[in-house]
C-alpha positions as CSV (number, residue, x, y, z in Angstrom):
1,X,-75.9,-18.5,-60.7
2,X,-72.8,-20.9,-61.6
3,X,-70.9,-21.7,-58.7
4,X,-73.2,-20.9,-55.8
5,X,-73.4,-24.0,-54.0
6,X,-77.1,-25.5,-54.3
7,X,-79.2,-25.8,-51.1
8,X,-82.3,-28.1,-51.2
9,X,-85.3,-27.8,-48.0
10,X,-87.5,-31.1,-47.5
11,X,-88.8,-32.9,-45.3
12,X,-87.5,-35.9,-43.0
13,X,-88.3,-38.7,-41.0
14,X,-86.8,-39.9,-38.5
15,X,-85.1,-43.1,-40.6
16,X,-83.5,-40.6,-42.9
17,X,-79.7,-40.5,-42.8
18,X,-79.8,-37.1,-41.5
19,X,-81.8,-37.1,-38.9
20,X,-78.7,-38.2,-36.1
21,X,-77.3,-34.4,-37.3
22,X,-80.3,-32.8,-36.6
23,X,-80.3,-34.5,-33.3
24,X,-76.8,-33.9,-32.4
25,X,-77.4,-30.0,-34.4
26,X,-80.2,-29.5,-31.7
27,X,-78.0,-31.3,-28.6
28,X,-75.1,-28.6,-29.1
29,X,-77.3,-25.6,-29.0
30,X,-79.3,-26.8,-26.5
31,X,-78.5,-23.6,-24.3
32,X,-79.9,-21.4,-26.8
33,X,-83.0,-23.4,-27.9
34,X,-84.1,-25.6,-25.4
35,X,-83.6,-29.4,-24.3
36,X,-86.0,-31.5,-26.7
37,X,-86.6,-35.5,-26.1
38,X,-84.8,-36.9,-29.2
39,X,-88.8,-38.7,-28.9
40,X,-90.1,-35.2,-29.4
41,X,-88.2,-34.6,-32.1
42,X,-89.0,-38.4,-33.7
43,X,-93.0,-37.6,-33.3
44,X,-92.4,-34.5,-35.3
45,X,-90.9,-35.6,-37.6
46,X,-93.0,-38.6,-38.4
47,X,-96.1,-35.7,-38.5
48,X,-93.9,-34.1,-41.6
49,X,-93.0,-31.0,-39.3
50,X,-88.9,-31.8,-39.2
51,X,-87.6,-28.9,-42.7
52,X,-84.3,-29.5,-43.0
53,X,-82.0,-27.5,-45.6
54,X,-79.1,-29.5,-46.6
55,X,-75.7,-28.7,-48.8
56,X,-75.4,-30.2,-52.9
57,X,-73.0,-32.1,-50.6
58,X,-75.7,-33.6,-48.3
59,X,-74.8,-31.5,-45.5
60,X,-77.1,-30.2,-42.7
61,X,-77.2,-26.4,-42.8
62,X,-80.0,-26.3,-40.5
63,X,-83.5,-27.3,-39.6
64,X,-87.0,-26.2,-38.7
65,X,-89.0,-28.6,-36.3
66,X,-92.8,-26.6,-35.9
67,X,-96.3,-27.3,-34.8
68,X,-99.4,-26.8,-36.4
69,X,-102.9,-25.7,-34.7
70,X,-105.7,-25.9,-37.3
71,X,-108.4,-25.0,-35.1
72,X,-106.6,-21.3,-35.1
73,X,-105.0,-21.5,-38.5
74,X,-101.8,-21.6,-36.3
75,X,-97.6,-22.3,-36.7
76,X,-95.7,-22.3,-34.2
77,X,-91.7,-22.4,-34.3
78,X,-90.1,-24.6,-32.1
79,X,-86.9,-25.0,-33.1
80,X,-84.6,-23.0,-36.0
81,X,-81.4,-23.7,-35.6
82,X,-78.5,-23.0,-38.2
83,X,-75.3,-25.2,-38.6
84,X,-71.8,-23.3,-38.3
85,X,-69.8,-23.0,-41.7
């Protein structure tokens, strides 16, 4: 549709320029989801389990970090959070 903005999801490291605003994203809303070891988030990540949706601008909308358990066929959230407009 022309002039919706485009939003893309993929997966991050923690060496990608985004990665601080996921930190700092998850640091602000830490009263609603939870304190999380930026080294939490970091080992995540380098497992490939750090989403992150960003703006045709770059922009962080938001992120999913998850864990997997393959013995049980298994996902687990562990953090959504969603950036303010």
């Amino acid at each position: 549709m022309e002039g919706r903005p485009v939003t893309t999801v993929t997966a991050i490291d923690a060496q990608h320029p985004v990665f601080a605003s996921v930190v700092d994203l998850g640091n602000e809303n830490k009263a609603t989801l939870g304190f999380l070891p930026q080294q939490a988030i970091e080992e995540m990540a380098k497992a490939g389990q750090l989403l992150v949706a960003l703006g045709d601008d770059d922009r962080l909308l938001g992120y999913l970090l998850y864990g997997l358990n393959r013995r049980e066929s298994l996902v687990r959230i562990v953090h959504l959070c969603v950036a303010t407009p």
